[in-house]
C-alpha positions as CSV (number, residue, x, y, z in Angstrom):
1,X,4.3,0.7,-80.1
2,X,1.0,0.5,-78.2
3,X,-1.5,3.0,-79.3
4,X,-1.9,6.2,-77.2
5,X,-4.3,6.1,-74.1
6,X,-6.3,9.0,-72.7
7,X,-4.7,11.5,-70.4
8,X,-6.4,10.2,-67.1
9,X,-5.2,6.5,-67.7
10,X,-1.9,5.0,-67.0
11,X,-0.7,2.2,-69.0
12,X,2.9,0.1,-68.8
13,X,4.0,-2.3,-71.0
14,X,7.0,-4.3,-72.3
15,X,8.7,-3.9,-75.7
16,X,11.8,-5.3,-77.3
17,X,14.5,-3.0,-78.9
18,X,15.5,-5.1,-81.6
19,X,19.1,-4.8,-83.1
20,X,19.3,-4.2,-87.1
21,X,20.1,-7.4,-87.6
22,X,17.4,-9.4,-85.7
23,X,14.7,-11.4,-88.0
24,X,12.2,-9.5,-85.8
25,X,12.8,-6.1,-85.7
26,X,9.7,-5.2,-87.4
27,X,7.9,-6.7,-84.6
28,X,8.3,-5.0,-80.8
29,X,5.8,-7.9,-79.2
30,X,8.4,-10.7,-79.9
31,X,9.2,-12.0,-76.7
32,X,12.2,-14.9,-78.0
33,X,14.5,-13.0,-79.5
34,X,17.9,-12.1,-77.4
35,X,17.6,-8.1,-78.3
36,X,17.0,-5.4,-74.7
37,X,14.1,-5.2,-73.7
38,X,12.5,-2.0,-72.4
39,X,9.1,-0.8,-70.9
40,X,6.8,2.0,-72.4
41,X,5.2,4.3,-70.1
42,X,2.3,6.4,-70.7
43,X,0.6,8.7,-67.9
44,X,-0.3,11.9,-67.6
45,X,-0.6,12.4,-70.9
46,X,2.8,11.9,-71.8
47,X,5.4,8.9,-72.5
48,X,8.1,7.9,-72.5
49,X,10.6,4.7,-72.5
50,X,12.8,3.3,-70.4
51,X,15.5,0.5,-70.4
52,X,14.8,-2.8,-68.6
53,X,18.3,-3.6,-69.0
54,X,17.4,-7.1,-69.8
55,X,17.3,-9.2,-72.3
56,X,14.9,-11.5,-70.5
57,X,11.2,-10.7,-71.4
58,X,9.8,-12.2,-68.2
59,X,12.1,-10.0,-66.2
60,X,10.8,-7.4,-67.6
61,X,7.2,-8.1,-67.3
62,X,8.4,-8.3,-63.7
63,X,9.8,-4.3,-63.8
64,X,6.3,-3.8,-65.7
65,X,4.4,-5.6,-62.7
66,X,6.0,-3.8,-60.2
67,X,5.7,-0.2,-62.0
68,X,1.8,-0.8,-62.3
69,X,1.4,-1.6,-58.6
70,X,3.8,1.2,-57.5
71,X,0.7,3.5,-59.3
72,X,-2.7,1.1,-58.1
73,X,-4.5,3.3,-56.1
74,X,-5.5,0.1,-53.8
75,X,-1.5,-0.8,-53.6
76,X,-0.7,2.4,-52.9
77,X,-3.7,2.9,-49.9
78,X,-1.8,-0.4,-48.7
79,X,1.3,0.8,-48.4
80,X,0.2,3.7,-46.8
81,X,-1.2,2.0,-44.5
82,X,1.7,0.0,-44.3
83,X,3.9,2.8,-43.3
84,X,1.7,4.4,-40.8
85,X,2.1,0.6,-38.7
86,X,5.7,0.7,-39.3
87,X,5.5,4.2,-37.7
88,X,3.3,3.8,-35.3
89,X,5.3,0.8,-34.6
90,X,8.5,2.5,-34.4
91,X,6.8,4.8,-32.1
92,X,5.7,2.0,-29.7
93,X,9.1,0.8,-29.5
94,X,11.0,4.3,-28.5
95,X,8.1,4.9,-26.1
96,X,8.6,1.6,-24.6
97,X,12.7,1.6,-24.7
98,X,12.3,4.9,-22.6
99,X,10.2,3.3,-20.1
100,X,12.8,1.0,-19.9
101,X,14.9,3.5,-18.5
102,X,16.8,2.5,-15.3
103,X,16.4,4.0,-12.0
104,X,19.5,4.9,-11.2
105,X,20.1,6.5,-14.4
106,X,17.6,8.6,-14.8
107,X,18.3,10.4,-10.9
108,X,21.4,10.8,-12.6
109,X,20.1,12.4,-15.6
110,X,17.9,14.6,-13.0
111,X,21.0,15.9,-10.8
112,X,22.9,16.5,-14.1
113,X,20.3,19.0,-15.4
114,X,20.3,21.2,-12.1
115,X,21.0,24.5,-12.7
116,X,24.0,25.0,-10.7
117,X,26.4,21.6,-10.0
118,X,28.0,23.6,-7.4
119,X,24.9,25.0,-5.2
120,X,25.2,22.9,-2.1
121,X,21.8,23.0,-2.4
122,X,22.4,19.9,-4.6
123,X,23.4,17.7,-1.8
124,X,20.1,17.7,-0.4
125,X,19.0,16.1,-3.8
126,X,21.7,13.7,-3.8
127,X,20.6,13.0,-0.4
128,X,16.9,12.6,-2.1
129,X,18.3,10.1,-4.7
130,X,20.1,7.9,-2.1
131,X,17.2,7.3,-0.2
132,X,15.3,6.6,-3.6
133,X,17.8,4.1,-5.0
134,X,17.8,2.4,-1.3
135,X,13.9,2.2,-0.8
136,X,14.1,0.8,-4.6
137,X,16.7,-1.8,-4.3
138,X,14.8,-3.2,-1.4
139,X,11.5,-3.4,-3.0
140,X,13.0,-4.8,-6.3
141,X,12.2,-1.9,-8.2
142,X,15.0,-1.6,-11.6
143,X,13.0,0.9,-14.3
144,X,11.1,4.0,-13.7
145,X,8.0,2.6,-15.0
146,X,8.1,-0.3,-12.5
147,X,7.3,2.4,-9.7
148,X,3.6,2.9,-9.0
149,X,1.8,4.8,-6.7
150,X,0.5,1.8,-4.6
151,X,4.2,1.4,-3.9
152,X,5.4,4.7,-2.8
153,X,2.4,5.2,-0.6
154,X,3.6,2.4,1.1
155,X,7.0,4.0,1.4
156,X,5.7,7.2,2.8
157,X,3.7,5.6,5.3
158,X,6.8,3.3,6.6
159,X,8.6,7.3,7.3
160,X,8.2,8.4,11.2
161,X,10.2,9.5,13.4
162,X,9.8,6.2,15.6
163,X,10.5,4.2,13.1
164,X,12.3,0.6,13.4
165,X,14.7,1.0,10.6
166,X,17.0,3.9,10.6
167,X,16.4,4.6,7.0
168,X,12.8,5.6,7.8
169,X,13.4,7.1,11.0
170,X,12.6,11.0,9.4
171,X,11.2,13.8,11.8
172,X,8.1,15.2,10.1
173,X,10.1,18.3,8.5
174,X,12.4,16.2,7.2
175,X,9.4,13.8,5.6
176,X,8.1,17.0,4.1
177,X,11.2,18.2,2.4
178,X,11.8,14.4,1.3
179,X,8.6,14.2,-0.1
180,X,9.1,17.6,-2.2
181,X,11.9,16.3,-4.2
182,X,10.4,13.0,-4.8
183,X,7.4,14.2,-6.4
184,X,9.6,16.8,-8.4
185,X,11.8,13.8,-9.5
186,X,8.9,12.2,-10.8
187,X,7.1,14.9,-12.3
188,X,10.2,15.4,-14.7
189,X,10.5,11.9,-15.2
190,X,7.1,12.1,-16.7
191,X,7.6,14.7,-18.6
192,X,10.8,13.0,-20.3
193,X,8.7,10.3,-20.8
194,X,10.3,7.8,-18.8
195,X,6.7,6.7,-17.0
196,X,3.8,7.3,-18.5
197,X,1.8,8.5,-15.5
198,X,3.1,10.3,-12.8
199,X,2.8,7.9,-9.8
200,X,3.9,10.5,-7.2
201,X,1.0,13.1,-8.7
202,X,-1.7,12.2,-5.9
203,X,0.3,11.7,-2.8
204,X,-0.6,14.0,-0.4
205,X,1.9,17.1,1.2
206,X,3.3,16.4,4.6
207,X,2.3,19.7,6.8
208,X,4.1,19.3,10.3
209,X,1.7,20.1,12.9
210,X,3.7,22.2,15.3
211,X,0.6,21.7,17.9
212,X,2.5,18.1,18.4
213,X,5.7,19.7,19.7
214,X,6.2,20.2,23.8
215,X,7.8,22.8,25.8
216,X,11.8,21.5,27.0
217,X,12.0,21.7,30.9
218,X,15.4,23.8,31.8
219,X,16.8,20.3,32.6
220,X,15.9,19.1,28.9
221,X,17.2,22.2,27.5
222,X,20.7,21.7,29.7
223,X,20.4,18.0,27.8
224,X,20.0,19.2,24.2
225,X,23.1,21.8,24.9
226,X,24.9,18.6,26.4
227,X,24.0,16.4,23.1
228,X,25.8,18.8,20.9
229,X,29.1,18.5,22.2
230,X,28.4,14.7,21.8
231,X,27.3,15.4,18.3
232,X,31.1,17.2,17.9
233,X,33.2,14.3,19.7
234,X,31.4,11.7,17.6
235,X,31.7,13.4,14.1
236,X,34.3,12.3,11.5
237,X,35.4,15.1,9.9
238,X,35.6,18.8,10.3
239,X,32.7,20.2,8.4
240,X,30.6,17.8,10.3
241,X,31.4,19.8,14.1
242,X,28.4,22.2,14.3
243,X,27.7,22.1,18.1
244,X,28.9,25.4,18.6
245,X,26.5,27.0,15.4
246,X,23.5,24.3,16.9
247,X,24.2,25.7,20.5
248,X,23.6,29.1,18.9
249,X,20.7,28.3,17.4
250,X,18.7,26.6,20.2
251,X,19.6,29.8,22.5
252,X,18.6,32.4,20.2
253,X,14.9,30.2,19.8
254,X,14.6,29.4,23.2
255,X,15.1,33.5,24.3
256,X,13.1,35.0,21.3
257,X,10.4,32.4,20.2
258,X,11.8,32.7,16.7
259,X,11.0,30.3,14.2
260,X,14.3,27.8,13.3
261,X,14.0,29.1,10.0
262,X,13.9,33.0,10.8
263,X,16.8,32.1,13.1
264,X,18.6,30.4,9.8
265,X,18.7,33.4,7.7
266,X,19.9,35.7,10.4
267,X,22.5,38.4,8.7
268,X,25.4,39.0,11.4
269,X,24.1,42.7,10.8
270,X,21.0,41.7,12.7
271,X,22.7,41.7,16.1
272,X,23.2,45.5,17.8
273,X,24.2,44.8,21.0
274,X,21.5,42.6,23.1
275,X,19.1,44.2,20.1
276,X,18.6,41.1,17.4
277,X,16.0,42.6,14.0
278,X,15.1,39.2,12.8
279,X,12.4,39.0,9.6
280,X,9.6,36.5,10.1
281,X,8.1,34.3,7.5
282,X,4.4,33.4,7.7
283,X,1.7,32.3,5.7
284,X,-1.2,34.0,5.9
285,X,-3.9,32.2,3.6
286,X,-1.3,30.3,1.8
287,X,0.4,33.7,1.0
288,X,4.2,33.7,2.2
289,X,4.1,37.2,3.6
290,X,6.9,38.7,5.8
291,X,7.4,41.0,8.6
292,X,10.4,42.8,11.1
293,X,10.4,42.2,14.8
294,X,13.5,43.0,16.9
295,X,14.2,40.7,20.1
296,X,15.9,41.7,23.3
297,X,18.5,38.6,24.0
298,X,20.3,38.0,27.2
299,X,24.0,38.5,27.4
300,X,24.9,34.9,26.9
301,X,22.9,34.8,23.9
302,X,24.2,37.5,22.1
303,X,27.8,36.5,22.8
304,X,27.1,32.6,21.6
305,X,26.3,34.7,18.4
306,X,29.0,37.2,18.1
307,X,32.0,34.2,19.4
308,X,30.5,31.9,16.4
309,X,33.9,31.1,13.7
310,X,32.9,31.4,10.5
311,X,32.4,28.2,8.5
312,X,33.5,27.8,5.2
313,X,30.1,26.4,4.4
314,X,28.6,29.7,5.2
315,X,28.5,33.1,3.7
316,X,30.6,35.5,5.3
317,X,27.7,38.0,6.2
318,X,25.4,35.4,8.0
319,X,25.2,33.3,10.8
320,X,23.9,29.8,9.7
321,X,23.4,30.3,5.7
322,X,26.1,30.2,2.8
323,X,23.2,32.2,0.1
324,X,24.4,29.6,-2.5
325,X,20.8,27.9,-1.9
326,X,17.4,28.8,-0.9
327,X,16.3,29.5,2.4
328,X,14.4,25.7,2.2
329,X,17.2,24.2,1.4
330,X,19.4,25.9,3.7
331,X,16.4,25.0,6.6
332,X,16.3,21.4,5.7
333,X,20.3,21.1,6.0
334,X,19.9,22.6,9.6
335,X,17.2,20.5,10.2
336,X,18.8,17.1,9.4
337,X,21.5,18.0,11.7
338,X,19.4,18.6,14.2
339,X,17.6,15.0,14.0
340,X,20.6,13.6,14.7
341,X,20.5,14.5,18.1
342,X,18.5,12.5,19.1
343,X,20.8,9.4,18.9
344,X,22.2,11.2,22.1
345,X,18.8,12.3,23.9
346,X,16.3,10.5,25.6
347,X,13.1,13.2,26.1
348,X,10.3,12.2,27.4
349,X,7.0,13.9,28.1
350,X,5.1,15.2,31.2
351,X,2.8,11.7,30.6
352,X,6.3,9.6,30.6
353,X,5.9,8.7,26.9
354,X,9.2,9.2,25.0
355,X,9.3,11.8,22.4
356,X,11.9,12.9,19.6
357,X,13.1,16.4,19.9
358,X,12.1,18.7,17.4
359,X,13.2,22.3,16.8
360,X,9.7,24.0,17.8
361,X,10.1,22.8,21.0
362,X,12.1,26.2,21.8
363,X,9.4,28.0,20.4
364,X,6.9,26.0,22.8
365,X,9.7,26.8,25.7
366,X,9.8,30.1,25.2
367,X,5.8,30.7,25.5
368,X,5.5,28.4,28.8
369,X,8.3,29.5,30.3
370,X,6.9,33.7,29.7
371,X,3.1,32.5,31.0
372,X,4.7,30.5,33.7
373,X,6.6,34.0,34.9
374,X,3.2,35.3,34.9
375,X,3.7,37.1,31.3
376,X,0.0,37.6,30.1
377,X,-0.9,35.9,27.5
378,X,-2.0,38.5,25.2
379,X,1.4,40.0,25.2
380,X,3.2,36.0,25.3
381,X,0.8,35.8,21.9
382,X,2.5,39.1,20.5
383,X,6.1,38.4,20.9
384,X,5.3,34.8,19.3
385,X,3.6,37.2,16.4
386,X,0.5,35.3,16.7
387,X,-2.6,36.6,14.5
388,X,-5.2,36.3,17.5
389,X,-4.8,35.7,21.4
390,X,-7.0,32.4,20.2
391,X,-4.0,30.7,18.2
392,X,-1.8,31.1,21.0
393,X,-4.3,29.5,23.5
394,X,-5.0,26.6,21.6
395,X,-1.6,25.7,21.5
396,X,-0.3,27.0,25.0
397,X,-2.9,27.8,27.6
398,X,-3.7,23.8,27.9
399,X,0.1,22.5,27.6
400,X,1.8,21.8,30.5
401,X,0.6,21.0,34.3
402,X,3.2,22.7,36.0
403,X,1.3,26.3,34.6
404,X,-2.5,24.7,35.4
405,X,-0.9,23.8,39.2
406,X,0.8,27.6,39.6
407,X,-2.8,29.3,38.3
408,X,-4.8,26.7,40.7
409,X,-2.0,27.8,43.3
410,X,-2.4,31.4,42.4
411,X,-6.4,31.2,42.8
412,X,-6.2,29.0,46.2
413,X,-4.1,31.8,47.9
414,X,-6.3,34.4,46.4
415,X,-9.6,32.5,48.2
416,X,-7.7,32.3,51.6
417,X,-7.0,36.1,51.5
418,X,-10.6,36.6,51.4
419,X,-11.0,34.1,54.2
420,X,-12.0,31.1,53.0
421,X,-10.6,27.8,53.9
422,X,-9.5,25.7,51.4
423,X,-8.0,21.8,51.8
424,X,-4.2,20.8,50.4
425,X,-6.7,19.3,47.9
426,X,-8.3,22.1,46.6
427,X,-11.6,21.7,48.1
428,X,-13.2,24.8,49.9
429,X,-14.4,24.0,53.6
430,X,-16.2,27.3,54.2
């Protein structure tokens, strides 16, 4: 047997076990003989022996070989090494096979993981992933890692209201609502790891700018209550008849100056007669804040709200909202509804440039129509809850010219009663 080593070294070797009967059983070295073979292992400062379960000496300088390396402090730095590439390998190809996760699948993964699969508020997201799978396919886009920011600016700049294809033809709300749940679908797709940068992260919000909107004329307005009954005659199924909620809505905005979505959330309790309490949402320095006004409505108004059938789709205690989804949600429903009227309208401005209809224009009607019945505009900019006379200036006072040519009218007669002449033209002779 091999002569004890210290306790800091490590030493393996190979021995034969030689049967009683072999020529050379006083000697463990012999390699020729056909007795077991077996290795002696000393570390630690102990040993001990253990069968090679051969009879082959060279096999067993091979167990010997590999027991020695298995304990080399370089061998064993290499195979850590070794296993931190394997892993970091393994990691490289989980990380990429997630990246290769399809499009489609993964919006199907997102809708899956909503919170309630029967809010109808869910629809709008279906809606969302639709529109995403569509822009996709036409732009050859398969994984979510193949998306990049380049390409969905490009997307969001093809939306307008104008636009060619119908696809893209969004009015601004609806582009703002669209572009909210694509940035949230990418935002969890990041964070499941399916891209690794966000490409929606830097696109810009889409604020309408109600300043763009325009005042309806009463024949306009007559127009927009005409479309809805198209809207109804045209639709394909049941739930899809709204004319008669839509007619409610554009009469209780176009009397009180509300807001489409202070209109949506109406409670039936609201109404008291020709008395409707409606609660306003504003931001006031980005702060959501929210205040009571009550409205006086004409007759017809309050009856196209008390004569409305309830809808299945809505809770029994409100108007226009079924309180299964938020009040976005429910606002961006209404709103989509709305766009489609314009398949039956054809508005155009005081200039003669066409222009979409959008639901502010009430808001806009309501104002002109007060300052054009001589309503001053201090108290026009109160029952539109204005902060400052100034807001409601800059968007009214300049608007239309039939309210420029009635003040220009008002101050022409005024100059004659003090006897000066003044043309047709408006020119004083005096």
């Amino acid at each position: 047997m091999p002569k004890q080593e210290s306790t800091t070294s490590s030493t393996i070797t190979v021995f034969t076990r030689h049967s009683p009967d072999c020529p050379q059983r006083d000697n463990p070295q012999y390699k020729r003989c056909n007795c077991m073979k077996s290795l002696y292992i000393y570390e630690h400062g102990k040993k001990r022996t253990v069968s090679a379960k051969t009879r082959s000496w060279s096999q067993a300088e091979r167990q010997a070989e590999a027991q020695r390396k298995q304990r080399d402090p370089v061998e064993i730095e290499l195979r850590k090494i070794a296993e931190k590439e394997a892993t970091k390998k393994a990691a490289e190809e989980a990380a990429e096979a997630k990246t290769l996760k399809p499009l489609a699948a993964a919006l199907e993964q997102w809708l899956g993981g909503m919170k309630k699969p029967g809010d109808t508020s869910i629809e709008a997201y279906r809606s969302t992933t639709r529109k995403i799978l569509r822009w996709a396919e036409s732009v050859n886009i398969v994984n979510v890692r193949d998306v990049t920011l380049d390409a969905l600016d490009l997307w969001r700049a093809s939306w307008s209201p104008d636009s060619e294809k119908p696809e893209n033809r969004l009015a601004l709300t609806t582009q703002a609502a669209l572009l909210t749940r694509v940035k949230a679908f990418f935002k969890w797709a990041t964070a499941m790891e399916y891209v690794q940068r966000n490409p929606a992260l830097i696109l810009k919000a889409i604020t309408p700018d109600e300043s763009e909107t325009w005042p309806l004329t009463p024949k306009q307005f007559d127009e927009l209550l005409a479309a809805t009954h198209k809207l109804d005659t045209e639709a394909r199924y049941k739930s899809a008849k709204v004319g008669q909620h839509l007619r409610a809505i554009f009469l209780v905005q176009r009397w009180t100056g509300l807001r489409v979505g202070d209109v949506l959330i109406l409670p039936k309790s609201a109404l008291q007669g020709c008395r409707l309490a409606a609660v306003i949402r504003k931001k006031r320095n980005r702060k959501p804040t929210a205040a009571r006004v009550e409205c006086i409505v004409p007759d017809h108004v309050a009856d196209a709200l008390a004569s409305l059938p309830l809808r299945k789709e809505e809770h029994s205690d409100y108007f226009f909202w079924s309180k299964t989804c938020s009040e976005e949600i429910n606002v961006n429903k209404w709103l989509r509804k709305i766009d489609r009227l314009n398949d039956y309208l054809s508005f155009v401005d005081e200039a003669g440039k066409p222009m979409r209809f959008k639901s502010h224009m009430l808001r806009d009607t309501f104002a002109v129509e007060f300052l054009l019945a001589g309503i001053p505009l201090e108290t026009v900019s109160k029952l539109l809850t204005h902060e400052s006379v100034t807001m409601t200036e800059r968007y009214y006072d300049k608007w239309t010219s039939a309210r420029r040519q009635k003040l220009e009218d008002e101050t022409v007669a005024a100059l004659r009663k003090m006897g000066v002449a003044v043309n047709g033209d408006g020119s004083s002779t005096a």
